[in-house]
KEKE-3310 file (N, C-alpha, C; in steps of 0.2 Angstrom, whole numbers, plus 5000, padded with zeros to 4 digits):
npx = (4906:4924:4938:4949:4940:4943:4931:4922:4928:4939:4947:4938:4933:4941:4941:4925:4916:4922:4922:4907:4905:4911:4906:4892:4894:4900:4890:4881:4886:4885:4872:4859:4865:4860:4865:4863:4871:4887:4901:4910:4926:4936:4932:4937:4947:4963:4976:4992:5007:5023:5039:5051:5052:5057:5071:5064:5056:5063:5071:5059:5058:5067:5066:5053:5060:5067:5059:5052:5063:5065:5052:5056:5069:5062:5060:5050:5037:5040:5036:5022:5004:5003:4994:4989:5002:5000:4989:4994:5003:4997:4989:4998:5010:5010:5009:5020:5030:5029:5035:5048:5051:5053:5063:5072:5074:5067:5065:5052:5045:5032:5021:5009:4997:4994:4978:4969:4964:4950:4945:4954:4947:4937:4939:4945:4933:4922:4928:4934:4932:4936:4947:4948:4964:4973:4975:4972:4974:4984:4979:4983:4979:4979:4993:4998:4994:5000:5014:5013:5012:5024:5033:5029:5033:5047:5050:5049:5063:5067:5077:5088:5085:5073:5066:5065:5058:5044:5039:5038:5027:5019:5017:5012:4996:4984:4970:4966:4954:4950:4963:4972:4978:4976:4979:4992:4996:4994:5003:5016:5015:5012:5024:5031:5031:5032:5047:5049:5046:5054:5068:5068:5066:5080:5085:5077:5074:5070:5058:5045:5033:5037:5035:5021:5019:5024:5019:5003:5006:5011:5000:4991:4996:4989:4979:4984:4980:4985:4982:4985:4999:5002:4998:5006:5020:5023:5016:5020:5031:5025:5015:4997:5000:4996:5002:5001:5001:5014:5023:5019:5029:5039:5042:5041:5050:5043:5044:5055:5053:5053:5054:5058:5071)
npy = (5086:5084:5095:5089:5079:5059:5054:5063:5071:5080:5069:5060:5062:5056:5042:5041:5032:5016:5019:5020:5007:5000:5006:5002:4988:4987:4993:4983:4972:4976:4973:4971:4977:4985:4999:5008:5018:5021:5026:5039:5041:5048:5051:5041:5032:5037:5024:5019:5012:5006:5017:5012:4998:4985:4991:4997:4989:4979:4987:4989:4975:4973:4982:4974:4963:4968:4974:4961:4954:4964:4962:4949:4950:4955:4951:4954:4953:4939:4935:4934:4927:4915:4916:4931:4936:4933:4941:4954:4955:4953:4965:4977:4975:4984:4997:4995:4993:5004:5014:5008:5012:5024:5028:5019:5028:5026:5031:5032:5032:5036:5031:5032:5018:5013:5012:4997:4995:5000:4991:4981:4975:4971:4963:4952:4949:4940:4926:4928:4938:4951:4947:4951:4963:4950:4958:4972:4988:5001:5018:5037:5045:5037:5037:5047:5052:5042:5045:5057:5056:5048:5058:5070:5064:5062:5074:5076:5070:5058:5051:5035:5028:5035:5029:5017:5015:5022:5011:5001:5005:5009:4993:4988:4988:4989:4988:4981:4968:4952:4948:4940:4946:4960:4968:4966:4970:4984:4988:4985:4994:5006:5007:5008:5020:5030:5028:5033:5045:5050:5049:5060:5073:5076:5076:5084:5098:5112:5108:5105:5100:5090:5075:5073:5077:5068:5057:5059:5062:5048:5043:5044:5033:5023:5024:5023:5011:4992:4984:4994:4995:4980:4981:4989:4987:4976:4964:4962:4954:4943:4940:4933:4929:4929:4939:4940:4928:4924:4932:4926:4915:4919:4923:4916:4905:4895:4888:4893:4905:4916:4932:4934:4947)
npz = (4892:4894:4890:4883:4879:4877:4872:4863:4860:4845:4842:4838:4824:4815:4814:4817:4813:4815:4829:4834:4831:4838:4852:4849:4852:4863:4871:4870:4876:4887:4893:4904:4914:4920:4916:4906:4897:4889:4898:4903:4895:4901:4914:4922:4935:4937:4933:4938:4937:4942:4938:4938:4941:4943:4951:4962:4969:4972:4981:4990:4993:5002:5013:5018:5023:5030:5040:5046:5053:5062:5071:5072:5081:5093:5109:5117:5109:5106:5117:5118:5114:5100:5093:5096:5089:5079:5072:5077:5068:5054:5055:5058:5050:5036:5039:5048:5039:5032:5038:5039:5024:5027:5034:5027:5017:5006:4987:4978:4959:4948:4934:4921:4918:4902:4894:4891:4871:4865:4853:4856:4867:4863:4853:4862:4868:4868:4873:4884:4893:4891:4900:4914:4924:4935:4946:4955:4948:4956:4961:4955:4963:4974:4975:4976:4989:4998:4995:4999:5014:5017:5015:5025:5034:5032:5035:5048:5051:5059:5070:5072:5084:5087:5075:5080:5093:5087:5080:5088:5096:5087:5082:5093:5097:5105:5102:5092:5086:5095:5103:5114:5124:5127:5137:5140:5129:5129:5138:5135:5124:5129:5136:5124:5120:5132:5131:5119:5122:5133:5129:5116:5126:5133:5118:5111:5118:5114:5109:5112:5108:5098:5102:5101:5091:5082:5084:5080:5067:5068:5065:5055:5046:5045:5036:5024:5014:5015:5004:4993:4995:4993:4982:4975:4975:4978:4969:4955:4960:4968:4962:4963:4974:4994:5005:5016:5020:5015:5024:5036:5034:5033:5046:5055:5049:5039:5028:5024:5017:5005:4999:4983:4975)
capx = (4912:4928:4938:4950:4939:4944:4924:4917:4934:4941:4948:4933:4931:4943:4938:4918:4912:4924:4920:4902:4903:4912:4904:4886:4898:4902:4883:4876:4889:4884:4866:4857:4869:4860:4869:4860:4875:4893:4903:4916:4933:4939:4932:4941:4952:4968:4982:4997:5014:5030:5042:5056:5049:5064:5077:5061:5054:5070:5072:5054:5056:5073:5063:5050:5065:5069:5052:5051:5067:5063:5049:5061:5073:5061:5055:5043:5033:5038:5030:5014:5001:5005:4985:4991:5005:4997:4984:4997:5009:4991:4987:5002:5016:5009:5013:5028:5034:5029:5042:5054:5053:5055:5070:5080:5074:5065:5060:5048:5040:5026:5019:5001:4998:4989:4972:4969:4961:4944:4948:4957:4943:4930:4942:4944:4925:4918:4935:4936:4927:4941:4952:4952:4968:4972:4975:4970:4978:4984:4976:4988:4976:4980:4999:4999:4992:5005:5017:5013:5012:5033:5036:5028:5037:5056:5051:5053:5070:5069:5083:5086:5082:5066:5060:5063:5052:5039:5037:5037:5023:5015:5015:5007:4991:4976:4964:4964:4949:4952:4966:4969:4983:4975:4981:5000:5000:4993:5007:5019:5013:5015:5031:5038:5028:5035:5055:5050:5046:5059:5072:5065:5065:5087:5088:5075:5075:5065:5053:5041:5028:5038:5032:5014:5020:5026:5012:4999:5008:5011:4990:4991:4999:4982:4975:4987:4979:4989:4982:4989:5006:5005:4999:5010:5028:5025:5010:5025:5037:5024:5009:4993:5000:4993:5006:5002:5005:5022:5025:5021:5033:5046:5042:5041:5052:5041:5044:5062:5047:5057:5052:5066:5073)
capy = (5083:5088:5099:5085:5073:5056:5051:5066:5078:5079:5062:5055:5062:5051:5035:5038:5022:5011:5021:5020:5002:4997:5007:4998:4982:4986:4992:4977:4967:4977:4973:4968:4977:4992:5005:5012:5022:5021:5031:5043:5036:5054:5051:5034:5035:5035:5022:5021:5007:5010:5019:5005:4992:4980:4993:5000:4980:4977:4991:4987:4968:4973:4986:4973:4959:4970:4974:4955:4956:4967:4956:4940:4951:4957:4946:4954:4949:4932:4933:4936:4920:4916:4920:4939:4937:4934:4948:4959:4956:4957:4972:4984:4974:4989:5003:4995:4993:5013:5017:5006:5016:5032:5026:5017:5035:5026:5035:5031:5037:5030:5033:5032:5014:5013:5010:4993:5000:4997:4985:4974:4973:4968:4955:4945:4950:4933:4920:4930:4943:4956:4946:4956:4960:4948:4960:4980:4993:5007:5023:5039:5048:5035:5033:5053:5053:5039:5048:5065:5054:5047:5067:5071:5061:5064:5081:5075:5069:5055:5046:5027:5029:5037:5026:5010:5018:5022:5004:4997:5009:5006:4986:4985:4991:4986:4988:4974:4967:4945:4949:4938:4948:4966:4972:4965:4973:4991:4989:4987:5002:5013:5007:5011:5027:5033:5027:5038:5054:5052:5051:5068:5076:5080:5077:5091:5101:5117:5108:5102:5096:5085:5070:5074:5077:5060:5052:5061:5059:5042:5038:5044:5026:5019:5029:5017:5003:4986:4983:4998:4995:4977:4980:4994:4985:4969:4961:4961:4949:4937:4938:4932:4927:4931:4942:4940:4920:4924:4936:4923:4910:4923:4927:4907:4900:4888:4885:4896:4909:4924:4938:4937:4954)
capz = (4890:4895:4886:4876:4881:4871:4869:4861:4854:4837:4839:4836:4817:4812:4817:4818:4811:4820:4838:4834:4830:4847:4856:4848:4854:4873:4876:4869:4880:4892:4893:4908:4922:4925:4913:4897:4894:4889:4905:4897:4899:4904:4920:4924:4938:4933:4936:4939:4939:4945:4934:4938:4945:4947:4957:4968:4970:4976:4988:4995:4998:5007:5019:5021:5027:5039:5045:5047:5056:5067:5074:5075:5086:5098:5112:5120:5102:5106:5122:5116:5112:5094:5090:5096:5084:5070:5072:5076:5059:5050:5056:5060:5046:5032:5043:5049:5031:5029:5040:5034:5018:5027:5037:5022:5013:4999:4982:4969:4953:4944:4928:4921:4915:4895:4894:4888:4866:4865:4850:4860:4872:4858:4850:4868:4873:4865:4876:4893:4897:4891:4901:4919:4925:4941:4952:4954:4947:4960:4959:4955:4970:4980:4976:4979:4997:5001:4995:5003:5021:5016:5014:5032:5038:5031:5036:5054:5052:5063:5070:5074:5089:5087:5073:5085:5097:5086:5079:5093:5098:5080:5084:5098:5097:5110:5099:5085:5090:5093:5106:5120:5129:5126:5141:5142:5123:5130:5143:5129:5119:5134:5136:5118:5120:5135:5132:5113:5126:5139:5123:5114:5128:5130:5111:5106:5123:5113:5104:5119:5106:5093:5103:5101:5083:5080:5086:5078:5060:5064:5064:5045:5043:5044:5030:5018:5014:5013:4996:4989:4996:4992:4973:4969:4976:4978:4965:4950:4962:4972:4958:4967:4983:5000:5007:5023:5021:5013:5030:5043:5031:5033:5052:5059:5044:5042:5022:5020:5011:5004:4994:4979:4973)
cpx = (4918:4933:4942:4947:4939:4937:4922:4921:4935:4942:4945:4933:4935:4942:4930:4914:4914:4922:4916:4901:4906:4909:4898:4888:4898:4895:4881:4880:4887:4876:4864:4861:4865:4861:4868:4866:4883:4896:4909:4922:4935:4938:4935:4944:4957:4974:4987:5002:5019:5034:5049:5056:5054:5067:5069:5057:5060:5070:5066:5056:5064:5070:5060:5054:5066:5063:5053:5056:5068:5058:5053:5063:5069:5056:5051:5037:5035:5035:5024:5011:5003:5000:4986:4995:5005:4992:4988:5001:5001:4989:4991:5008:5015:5011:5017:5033:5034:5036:5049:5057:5055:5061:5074:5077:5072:5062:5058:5046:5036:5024:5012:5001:4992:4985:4969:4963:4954:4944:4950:4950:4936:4933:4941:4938:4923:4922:4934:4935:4931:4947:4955:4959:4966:4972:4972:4975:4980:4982:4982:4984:4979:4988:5001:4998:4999:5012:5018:5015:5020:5032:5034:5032:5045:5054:5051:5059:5071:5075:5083:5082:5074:5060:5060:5058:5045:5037:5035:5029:5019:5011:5011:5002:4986:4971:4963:4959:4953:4959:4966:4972:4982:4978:4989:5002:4999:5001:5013:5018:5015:5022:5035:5035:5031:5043:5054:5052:5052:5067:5073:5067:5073:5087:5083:5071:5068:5059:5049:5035:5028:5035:5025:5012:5019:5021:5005:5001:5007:5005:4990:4992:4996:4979:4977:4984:4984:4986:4984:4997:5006:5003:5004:5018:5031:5021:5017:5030:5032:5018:5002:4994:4997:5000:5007:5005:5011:5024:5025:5026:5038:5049:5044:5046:5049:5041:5052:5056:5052:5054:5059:5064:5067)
cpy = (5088:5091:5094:5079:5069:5053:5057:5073:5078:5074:5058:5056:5059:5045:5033:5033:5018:5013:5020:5012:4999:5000:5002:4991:4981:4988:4985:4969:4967:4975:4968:4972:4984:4998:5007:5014:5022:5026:5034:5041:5043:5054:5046:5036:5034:5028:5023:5012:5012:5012:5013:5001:4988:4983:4996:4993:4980:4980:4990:4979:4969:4977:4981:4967:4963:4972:4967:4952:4957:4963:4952:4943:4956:4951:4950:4955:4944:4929:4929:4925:4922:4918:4927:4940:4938:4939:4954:4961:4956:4962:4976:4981:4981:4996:5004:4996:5000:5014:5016:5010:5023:5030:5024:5023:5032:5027:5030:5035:5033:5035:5029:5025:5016:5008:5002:4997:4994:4991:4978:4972:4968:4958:4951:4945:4943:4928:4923:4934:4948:4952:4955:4956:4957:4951:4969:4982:4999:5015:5029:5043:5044:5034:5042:5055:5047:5042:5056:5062:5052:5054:5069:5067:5062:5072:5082:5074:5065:5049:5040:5025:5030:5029:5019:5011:5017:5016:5001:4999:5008:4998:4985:4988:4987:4985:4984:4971:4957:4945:4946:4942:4957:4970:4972:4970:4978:4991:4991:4994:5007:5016:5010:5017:5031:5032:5032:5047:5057:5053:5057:5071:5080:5081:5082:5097:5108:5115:5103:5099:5092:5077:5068:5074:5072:5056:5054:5060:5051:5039:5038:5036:5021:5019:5025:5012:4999:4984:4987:4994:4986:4977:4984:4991:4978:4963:4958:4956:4942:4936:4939:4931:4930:4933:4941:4931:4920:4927:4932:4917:4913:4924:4922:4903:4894:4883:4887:4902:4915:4928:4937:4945:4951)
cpz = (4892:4891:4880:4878:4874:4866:4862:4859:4849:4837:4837:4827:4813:4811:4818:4819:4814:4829:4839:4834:4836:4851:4856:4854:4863:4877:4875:4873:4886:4897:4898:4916:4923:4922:4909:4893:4895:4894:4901:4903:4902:4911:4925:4928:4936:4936:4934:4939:4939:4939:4932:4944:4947:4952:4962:4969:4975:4982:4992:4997:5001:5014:5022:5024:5032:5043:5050:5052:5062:5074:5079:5081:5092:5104:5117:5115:5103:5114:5123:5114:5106:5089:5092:5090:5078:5069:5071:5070:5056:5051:5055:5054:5039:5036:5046:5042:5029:5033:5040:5028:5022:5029:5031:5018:5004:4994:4977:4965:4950:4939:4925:4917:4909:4897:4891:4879:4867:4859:4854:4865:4869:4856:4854:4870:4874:4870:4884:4894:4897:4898:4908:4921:4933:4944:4950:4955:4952:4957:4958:4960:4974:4981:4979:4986:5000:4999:4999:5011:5022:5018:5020:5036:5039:5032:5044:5057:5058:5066:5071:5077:5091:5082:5075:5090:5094:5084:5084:5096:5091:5082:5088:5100:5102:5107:5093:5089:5090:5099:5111:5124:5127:5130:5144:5135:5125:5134:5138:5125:5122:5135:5131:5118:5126:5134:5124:5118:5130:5135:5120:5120:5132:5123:5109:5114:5122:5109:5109:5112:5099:5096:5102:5094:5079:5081:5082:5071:5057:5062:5058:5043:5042:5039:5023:5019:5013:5005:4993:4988:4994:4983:4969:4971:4978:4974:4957:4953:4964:4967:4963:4973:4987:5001:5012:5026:5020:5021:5035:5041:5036:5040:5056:5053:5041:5033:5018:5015:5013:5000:4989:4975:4965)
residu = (UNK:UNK:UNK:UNK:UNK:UNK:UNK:UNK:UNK:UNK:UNK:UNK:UNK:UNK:UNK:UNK:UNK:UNK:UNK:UNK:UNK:UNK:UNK:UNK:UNK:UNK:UNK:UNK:UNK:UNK:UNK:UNK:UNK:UNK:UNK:UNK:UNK:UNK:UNK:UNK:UNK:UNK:UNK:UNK:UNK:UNK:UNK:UNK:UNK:UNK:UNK:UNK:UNK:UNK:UNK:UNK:UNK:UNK:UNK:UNK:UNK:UNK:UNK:UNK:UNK:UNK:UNK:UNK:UNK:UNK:UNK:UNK:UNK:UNK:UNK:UNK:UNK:UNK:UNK:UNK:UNK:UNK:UNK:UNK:UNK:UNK:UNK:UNK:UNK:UNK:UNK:UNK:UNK:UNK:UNK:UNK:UNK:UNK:UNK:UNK:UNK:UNK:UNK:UNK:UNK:UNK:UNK:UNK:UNK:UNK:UNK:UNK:UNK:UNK:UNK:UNK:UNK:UNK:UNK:UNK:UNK:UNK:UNK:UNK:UNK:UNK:UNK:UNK:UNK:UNK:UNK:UNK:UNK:UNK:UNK:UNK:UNK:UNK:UNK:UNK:UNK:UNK:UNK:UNK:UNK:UNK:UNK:UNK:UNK:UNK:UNK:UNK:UNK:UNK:UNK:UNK:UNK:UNK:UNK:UNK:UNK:UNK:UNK:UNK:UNK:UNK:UNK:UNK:UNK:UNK:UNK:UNK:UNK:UNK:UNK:UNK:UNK:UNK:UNK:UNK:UNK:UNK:UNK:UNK:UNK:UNK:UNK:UNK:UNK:UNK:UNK:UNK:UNK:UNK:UNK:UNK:UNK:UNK:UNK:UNK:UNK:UNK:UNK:UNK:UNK:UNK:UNK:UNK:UNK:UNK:UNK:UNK:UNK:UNK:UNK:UNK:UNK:UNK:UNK:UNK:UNK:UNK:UNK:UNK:UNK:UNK:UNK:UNK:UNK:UNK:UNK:UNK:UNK:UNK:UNK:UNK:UNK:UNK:UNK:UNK:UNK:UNK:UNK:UNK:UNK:UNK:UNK:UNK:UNK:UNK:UNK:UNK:UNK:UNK:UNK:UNK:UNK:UNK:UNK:UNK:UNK)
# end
């Protein structure tokens, strides 16, 4: 056990008989999955929610309008078949929205969410099955590595310039499998890949391998899941929704679908 762990510490000597009696409770709920033995909460992953969820809600579904903006006003995305389009905003609209956040420079903090008490878990056991919640909690590993990937980035110090480049160079990927026009969208790629390099290279003249920088950072931006980023800053506004259905409302108008603050 670990050193305050809450299974097997002091805190236990207070409460013996009641710990003893839910735990009897949560094996015998448990019976049939496979697990003989109660797992110590101390190794649980931990989660996390935002510290202020409304003003950083806000700030992300402003980023994500502009993502989605972004889009609208480029045509050579409205080129494309409509079956590219929508592969392409499923795929690359997550690490478009990452860059969003670096560029409008946006902070958060989170904070460890309470445990639901093993009490409460007994009382509802009998009605709903402790009553999961609907969606997953964010990990506080996984809110730290997407945090660390912001921070590499704002330690680029990219300019407008640069981070319309790189989107564009982000969207249009060749590799989403299901593509009909792979080879007009590589063309594209090349294109915001080569108009990023040809820029760099008056505007950072001594630094011959910021371009090779930026590009190799930007791959990190896969490494974020879209369910992360949609449970930790958007799960509190949309609920259950599909996000990616809110995204092509938002992209075709096809219902007035908004994200509100």
């Amino acid at each position: 056990a670990c050193e305050r762990c809450r299974c097997h510490g002091e805190d236990r000597h207070g409460g013996a008989i009641l710990y003893t009696l839910l735990s009897q409770n949560l094996s015998h709920g448990r019976a049939g999955t496979g697990s003989g033995h109660q797992r110590c909460q101390c190794h649980q992953p931990r989660t996390v929610c935002l510290r202020t969820p409304r003003v950083t809600c806000r700030a992300a579904s402003n980023v994500l309008v502009k993502t989605i903006s972004f889009l609208k006003n480029l045509p050579s995305f409205h080129l494309l078949p409509r079956e590219d389009q929508l592969l392409l905003l499923d795929s690359c609209w997550a690490p478009l929205f990452l860059l969003g956040l670096v560029q409008e420079m946006v902070t958060f903090e989170v904070m460890e969410t309470p445990a639901p008490s093993m009490l409460k878990k007994i009382l509802l056991d009998g009605r709903s099955r402790w009553q999961e919640p609907q969606w997953a909690q964010p990990t506080l590993a996984a809110v730290e590595r997407l945090q660390c990937c912001l921070n590499t980035f704002w330690s680029l110090d990219l300019s407008p310039k640069e981070h319309a480049y790189l989107k564009g160079a982000v969207l249009f990927n060749p590799d989403i499998p299901g593509l009909r026009a792979p080879l007009y969208i590589e063309s594209l790629q090349r294109e915001a890949q080569r108009a990023l390099q040809e820029f760099l290279q008056p505007l950072h003249p001594e630094d011959r391998g910021r371009f090779a920088r930026i590009l190799l950072i930007s791959s990190t931006l896969k490494s974020i899941p879209p369910t992360l980023i949609t449970d930790l800053f958007f799960r509190p506004i949309i609920g259950n929704a599909d996000i990616v259905e809110l995204l092509v409302e938002m992209l075709y108008e096809i219902s007035g679908g908004q994200l509100a603050p």
